[in-house]
Biopython code that builds the backbone (N, CA, C, O; Angstrom):
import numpy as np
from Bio.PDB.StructureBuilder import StructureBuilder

atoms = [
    (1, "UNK", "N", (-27.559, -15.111, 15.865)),
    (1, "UNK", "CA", (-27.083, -16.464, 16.076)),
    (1, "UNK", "C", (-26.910, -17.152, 14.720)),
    (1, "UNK", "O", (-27.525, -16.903, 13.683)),
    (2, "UNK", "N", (-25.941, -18.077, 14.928)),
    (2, "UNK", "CA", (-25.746, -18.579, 12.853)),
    (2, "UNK", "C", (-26.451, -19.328, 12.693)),
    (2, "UNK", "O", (-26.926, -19.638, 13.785)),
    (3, "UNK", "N", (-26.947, -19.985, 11.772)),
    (3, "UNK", "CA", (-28.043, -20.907, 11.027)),
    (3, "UNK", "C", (-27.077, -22.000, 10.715)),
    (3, "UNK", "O", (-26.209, -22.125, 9.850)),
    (4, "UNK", "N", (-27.500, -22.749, 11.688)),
    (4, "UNK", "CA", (-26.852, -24.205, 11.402)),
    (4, "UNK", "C", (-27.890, -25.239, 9.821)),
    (4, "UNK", "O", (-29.089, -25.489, 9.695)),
    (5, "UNK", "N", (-26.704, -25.552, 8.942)),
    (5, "UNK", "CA", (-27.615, -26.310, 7.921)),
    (5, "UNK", "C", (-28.045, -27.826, 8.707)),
    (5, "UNK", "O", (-28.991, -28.568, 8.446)),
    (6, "UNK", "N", (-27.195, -27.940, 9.542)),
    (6, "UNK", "CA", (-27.450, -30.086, 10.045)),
    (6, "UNK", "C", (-26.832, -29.658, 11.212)),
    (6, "UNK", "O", (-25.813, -28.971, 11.140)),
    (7, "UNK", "N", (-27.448, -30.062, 12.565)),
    (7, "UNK", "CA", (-27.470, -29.901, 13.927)),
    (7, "UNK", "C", (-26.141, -30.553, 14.157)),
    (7, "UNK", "O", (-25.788, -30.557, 15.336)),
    (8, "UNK", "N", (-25.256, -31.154, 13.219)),
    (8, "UNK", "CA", (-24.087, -31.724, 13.715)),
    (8, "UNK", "C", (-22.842, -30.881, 13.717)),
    (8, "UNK", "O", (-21.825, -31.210, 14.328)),
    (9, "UNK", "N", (-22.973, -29.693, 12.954)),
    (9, "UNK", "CA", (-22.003, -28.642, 13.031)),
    (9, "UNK", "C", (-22.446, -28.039, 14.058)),
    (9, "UNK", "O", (-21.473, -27.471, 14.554)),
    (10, "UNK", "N", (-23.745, -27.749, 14.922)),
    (10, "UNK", "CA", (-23.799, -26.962, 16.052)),
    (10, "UNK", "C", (-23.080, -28.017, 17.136)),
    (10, "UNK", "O", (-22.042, -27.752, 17.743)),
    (11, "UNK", "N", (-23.684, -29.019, 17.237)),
    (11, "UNK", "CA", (-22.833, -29.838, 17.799)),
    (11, "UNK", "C", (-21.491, -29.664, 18.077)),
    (11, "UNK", "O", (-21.192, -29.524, 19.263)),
    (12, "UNK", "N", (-20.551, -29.640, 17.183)),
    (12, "UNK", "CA", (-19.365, -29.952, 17.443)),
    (12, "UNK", "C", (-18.858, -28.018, 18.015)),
    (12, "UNK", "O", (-18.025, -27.637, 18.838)),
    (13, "UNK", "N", (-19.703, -27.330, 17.226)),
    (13, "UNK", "CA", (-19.173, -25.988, 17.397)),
    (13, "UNK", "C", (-19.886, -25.496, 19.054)),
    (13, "UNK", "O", (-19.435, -24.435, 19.485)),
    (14, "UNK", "N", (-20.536, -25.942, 19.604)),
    (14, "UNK", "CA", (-21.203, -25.206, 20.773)),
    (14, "UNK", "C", (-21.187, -26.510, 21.999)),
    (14, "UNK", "O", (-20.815, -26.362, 23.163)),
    (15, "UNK", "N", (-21.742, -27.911, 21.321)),
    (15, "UNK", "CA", (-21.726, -28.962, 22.734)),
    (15, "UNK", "C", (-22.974, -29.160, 22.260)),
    (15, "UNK", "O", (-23.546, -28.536, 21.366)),
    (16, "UNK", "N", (-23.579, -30.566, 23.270)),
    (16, "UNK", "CA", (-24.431, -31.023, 23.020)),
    (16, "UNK", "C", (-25.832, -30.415, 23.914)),
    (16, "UNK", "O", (-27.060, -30.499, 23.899)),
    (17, "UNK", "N", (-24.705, -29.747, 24.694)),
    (17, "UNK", "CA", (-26.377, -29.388, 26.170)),
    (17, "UNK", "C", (-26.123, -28.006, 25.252)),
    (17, "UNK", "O", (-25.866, -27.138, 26.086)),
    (18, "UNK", "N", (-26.088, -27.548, 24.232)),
    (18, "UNK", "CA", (-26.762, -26.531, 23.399)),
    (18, "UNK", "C", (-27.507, -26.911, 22.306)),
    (18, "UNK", "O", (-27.821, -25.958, 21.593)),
    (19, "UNK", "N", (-27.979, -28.229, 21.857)),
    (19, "UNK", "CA", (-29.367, -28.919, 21.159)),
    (19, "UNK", "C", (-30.254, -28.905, 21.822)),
    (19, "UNK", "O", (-30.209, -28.779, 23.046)),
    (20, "UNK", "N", (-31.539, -29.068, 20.948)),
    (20, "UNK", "CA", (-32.673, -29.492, 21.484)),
    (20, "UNK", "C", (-33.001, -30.708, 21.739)),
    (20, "UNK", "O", (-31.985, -31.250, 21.306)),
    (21, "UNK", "N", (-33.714, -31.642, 22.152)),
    (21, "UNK", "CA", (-34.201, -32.754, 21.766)),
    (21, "UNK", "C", (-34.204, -33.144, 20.465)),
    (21, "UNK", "O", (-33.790, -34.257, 20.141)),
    (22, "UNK", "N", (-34.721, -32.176, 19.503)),
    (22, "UNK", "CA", (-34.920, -32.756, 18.044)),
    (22, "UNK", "C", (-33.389, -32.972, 17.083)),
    (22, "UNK", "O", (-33.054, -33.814, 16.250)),
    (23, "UNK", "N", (-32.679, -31.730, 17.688)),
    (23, "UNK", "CA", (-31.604, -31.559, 16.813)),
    (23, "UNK", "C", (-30.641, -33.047, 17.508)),
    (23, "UNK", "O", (-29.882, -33.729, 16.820)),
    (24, "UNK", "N", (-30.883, -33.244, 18.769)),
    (24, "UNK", "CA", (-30.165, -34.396, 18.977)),
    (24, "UNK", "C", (-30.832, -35.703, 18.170)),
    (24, "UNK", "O", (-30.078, -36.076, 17.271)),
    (25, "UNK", "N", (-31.967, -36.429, 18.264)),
    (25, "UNK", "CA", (-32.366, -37.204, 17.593)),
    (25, "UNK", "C", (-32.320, -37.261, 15.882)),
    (25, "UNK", "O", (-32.499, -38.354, 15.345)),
    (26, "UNK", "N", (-32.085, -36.102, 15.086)),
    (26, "UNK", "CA", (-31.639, -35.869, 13.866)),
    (26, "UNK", "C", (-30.284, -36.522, 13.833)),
    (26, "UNK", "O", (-30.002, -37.501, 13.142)),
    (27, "UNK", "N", (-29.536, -35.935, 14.587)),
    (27, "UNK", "CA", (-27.844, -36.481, 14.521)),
    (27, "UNK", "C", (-28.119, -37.761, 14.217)),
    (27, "UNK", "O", (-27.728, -38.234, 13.150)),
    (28, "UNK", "N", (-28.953, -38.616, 15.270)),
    (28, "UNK", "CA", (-29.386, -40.083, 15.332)),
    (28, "UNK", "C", (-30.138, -40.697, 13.453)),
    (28, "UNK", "O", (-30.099, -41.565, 12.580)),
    (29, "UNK", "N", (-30.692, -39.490, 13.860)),
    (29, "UNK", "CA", (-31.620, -40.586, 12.508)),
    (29, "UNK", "C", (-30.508, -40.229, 11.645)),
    (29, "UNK", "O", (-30.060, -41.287, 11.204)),
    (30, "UNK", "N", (-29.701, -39.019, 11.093)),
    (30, "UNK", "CA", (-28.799, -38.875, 10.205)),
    (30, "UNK", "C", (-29.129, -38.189, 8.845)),
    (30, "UNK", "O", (-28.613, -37.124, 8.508)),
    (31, "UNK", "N", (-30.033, -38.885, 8.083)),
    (31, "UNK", "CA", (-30.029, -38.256, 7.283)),
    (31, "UNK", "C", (-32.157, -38.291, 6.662)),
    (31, "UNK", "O", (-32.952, -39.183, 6.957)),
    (32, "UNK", "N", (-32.396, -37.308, 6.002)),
    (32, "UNK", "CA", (-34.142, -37.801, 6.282)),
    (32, "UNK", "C", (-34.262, -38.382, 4.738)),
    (32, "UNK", "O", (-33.547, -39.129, 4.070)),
    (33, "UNK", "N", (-35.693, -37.579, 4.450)),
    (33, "UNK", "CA", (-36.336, -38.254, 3.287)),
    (33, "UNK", "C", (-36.094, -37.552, 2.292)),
    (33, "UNK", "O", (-35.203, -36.708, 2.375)),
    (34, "UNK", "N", (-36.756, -37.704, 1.211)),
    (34, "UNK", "CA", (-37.643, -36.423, 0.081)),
    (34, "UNK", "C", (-38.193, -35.949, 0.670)),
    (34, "UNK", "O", (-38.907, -36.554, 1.469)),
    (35, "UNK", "N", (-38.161, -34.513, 0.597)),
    (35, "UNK", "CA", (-38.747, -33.329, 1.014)),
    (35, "UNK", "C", (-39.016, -33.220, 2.582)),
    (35, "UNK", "O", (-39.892, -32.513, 3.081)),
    (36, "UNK", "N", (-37.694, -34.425, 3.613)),
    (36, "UNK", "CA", (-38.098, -33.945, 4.726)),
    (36, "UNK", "C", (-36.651, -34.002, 5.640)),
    (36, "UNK", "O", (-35.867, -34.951, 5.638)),
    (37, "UNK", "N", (-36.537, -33.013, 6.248)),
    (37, "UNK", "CA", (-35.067, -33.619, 7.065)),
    (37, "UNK", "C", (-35.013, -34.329, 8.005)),
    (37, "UNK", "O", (-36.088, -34.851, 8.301)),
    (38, "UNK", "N", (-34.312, -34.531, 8.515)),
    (38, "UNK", "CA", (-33.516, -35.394, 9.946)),
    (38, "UNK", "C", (-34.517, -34.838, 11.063)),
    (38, "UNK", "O", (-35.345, -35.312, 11.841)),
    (39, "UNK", "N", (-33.920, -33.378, 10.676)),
    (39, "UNK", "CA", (-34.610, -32.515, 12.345)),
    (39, "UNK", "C", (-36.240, -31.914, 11.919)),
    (39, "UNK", "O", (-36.714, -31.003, 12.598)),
    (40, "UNK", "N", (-36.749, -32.295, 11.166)),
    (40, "UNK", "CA", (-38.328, -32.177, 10.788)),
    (40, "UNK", "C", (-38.861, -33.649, 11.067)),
    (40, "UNK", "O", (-40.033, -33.520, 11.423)),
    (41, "UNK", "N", (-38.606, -34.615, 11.062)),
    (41, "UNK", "CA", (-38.583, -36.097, 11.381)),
    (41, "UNK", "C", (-38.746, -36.015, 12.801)),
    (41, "UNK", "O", (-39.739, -36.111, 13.523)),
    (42, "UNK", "N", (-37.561, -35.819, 13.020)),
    (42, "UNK", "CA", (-37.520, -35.695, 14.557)),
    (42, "UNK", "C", (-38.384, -35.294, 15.135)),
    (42, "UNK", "O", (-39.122, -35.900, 15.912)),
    (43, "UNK", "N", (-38.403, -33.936, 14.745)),
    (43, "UNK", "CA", (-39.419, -32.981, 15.680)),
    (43, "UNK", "C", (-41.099, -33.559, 15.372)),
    (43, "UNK", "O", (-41.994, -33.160, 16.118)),
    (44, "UNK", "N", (-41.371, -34.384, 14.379)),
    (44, "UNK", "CA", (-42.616, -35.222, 14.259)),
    (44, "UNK", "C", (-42.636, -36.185, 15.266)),
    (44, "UNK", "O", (-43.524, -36.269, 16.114)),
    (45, "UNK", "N", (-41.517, -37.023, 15.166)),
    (45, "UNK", "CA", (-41.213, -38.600, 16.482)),
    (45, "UNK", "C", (-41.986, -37.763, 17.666)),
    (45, "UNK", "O", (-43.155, -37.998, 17.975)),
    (46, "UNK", "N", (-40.923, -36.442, 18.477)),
    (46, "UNK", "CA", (-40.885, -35.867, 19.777)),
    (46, "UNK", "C", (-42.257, -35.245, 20.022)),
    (46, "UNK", "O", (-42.803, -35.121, 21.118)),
    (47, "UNK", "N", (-42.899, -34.739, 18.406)),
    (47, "UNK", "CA", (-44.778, -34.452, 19.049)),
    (47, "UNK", "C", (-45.320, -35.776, 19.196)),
    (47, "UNK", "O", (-46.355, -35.627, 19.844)),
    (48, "UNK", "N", (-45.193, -36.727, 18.989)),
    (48, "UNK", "CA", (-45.865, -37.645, 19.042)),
    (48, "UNK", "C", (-45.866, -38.235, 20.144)),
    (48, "UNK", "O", (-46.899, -38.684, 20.640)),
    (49, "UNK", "N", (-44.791, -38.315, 20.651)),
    (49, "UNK", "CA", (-44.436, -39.496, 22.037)),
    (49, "UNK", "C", (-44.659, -38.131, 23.151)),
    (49, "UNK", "O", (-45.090, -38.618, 24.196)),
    (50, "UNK", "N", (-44.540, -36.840, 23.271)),
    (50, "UNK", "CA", (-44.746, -35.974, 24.323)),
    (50, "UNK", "C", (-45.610, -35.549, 24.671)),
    (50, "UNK", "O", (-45.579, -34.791, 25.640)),
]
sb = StructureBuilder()
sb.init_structure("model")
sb.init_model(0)
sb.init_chain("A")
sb.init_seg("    ")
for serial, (resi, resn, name, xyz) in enumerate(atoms, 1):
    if name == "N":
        sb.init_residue(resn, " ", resi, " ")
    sb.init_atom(name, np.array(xyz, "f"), 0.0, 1.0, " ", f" {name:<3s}", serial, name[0])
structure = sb.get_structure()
């Protein structure tokens, strides 16, 4: 399977009901920190609230 660098090229290349939760909320947040991405962010928010 290819290694998406930013969940927004899987996006456009596969659809959205082929994300996860996190990779969708990355799209949202957009872009992350120092030393952290969008979809590592995310996937922190989604342990937290689940």
């Amino acid at each position: 399977m290819k290694q998406w660098r930013h969940p927004g090229g899987k996006l456009l290349a596969l659809g959205a009901d082929k994300l996860t939760d996190a990779e969708l909320l990355a799209i949202l947040i957009s872009i992350g920190i120092k030393n952290k991405s969008a979809e590592k962010i995310a996937e922190e928010l989604l342990n937290r609230v689940c």
